[in-house]
Backbone bond lengths (Angstrom), bond angles and torsions (degrees), N, CA, C in turn:
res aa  C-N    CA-C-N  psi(-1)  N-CA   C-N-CA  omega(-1)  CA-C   N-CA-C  phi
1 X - - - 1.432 - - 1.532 108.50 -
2 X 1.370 107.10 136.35 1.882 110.00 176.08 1.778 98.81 -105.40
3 X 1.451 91.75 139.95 1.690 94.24 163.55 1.578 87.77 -107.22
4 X 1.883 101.62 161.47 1.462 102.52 -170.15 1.528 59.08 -143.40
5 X 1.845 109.62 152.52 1.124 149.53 152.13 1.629 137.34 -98.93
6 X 0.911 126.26 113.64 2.061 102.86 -172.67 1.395 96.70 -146.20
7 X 1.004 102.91 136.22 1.697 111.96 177.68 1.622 106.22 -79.85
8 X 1.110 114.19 145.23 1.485 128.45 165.87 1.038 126.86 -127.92
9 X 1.417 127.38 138.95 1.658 115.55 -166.08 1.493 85.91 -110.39
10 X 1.422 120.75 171.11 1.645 120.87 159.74 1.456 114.41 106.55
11 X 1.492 119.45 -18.08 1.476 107.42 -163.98 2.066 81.19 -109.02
12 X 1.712 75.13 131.08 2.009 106.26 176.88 1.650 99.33 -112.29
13 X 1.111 138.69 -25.70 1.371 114.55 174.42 1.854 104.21 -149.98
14 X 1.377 103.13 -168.88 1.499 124.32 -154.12 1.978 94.62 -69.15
15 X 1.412 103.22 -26.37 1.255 110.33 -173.95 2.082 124.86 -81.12
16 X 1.391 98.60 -11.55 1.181 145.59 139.76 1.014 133.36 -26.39
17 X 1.248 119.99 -81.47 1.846 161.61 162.05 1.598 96.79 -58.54
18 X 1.012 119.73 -38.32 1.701 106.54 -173.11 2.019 106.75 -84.09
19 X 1.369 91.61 -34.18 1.565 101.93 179.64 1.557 97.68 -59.02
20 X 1.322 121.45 -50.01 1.623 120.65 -163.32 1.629 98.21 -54.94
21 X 1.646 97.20 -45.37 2.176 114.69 -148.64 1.913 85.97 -57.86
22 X 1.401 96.17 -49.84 1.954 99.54 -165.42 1.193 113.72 -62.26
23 X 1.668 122.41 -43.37 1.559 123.69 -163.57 1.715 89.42 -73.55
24 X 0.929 128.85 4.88 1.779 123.85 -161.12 1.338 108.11 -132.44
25 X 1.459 107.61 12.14 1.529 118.72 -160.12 2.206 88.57 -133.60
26 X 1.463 99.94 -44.44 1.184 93.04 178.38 1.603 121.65 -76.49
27 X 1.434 126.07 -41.80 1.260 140.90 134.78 1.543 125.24 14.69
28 X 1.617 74.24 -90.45 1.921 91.86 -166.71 1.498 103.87 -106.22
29 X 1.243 123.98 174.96 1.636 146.46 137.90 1.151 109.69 -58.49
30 X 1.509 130.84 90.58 1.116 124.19 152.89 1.589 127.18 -93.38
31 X 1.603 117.06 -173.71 1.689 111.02 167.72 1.621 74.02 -117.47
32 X 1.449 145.23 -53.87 1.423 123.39 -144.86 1.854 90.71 -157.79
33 X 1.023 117.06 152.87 1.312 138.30 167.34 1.804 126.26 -135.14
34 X 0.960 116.47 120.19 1.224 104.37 179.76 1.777 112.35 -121.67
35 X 1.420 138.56 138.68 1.244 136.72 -166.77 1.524 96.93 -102.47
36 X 1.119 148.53 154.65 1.575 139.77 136.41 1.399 113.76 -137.14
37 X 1.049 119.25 125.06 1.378 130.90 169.46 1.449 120.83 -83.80
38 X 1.216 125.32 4.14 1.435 127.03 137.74 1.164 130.06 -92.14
39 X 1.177 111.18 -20.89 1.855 108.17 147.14 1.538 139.47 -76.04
40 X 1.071 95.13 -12.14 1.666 140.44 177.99 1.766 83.14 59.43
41 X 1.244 138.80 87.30 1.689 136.46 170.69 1.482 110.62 171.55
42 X 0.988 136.04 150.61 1.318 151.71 178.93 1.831 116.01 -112.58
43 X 0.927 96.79 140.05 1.345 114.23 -166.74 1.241 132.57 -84.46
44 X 0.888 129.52 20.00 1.860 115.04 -150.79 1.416 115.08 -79.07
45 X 1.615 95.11 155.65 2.007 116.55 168.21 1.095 108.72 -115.08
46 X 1.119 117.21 115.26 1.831 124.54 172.25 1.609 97.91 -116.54
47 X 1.552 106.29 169.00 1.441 124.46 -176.59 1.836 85.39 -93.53
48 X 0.595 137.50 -10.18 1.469 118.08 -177.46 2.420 105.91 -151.87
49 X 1.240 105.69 166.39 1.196 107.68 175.90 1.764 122.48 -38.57
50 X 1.343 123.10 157.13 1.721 113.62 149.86 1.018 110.71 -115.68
51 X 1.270 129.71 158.65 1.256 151.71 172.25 1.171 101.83 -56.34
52 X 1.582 144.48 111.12 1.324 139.32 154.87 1.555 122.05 -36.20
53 X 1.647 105.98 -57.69 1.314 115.72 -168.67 1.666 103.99 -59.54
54 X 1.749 112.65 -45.53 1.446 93.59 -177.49 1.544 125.98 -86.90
55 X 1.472 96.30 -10.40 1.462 110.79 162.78 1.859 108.79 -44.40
56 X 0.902 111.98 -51.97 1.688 130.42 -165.50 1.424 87.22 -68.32
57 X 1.413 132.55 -64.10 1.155 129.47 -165.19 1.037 125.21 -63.60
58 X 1.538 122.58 -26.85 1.263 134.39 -175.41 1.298 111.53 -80.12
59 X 1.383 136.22 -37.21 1.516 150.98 153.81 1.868 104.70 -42.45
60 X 1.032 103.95 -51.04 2.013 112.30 -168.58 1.520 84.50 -72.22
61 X 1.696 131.48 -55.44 1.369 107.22 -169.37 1.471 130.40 -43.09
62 X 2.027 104.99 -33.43 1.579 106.84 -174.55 1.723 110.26 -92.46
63 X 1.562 111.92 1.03 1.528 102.69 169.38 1.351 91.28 112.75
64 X 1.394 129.90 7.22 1.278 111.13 161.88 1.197 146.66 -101.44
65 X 1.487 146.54 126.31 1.875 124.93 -174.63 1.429 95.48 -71.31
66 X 1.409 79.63 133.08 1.799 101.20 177.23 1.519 99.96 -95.60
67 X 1.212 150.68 156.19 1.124 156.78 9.59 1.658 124.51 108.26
68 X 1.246 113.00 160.04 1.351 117.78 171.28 1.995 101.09 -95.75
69 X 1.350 118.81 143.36 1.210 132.30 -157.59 1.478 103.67 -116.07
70 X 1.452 122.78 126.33 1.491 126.00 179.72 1.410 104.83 -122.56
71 X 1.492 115.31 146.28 1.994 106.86 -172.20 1.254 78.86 -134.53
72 X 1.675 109.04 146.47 1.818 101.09 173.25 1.954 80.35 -168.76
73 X 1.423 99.53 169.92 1.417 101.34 -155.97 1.837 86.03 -82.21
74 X 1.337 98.26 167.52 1.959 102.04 177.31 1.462 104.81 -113.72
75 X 1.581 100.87 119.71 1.501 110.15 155.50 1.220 116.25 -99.63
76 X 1.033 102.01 125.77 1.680 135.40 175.45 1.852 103.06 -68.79
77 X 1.674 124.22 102.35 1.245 127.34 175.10 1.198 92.29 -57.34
78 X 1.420 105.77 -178.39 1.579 133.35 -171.64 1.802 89.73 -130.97
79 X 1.833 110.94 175.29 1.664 95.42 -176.81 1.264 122.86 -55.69
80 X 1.286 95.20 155.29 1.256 113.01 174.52 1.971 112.12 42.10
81 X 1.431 104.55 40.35 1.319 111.46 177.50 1.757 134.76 78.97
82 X 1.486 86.04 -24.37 1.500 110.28 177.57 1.272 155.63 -34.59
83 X 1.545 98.73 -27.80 1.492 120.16 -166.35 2.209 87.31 -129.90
């Protein structure tokens, strides 16, 4: 599993974060996406790589500046983070 990271500038509320989670949900194959606008970046876990370039594009389609992009393999915590 890859987690991919990308910063986004632009999202001010929860309504925001759902626009990022869907356009990134319709897109790609994901397992999970998460948007936060107090982190200002979105998160995703896919079973396989994303495309940076359309990654970028897909963010600019809903009005957002996308970000610098990090790919690194995903570990899955154990409870409560632990293991």
């Amino acid at each position: 599993m890859i987690q991919t990271t990308i910063g986004v500038d632009g999202m001010m509320c929860g309504m925001c974060e759902t626009h990022i989670n869907e356009a990134i949900r319709r897109n790609f194959t994901v397992k999970k996406v998460t948007a936060s606008r107090a982190k200002r970046e979105a998160v995703i876990v896919s079973e396989a790589e994303i495309d940076p370039v359309r990654l970028k594009a897909v963010i600019e389609e809903t009005g957002y500046t996308p970000g610098e992009i990090r790919q690194e393999e995903y570990k899955k915590k154990g409870l409560f983070g632990l293991w």
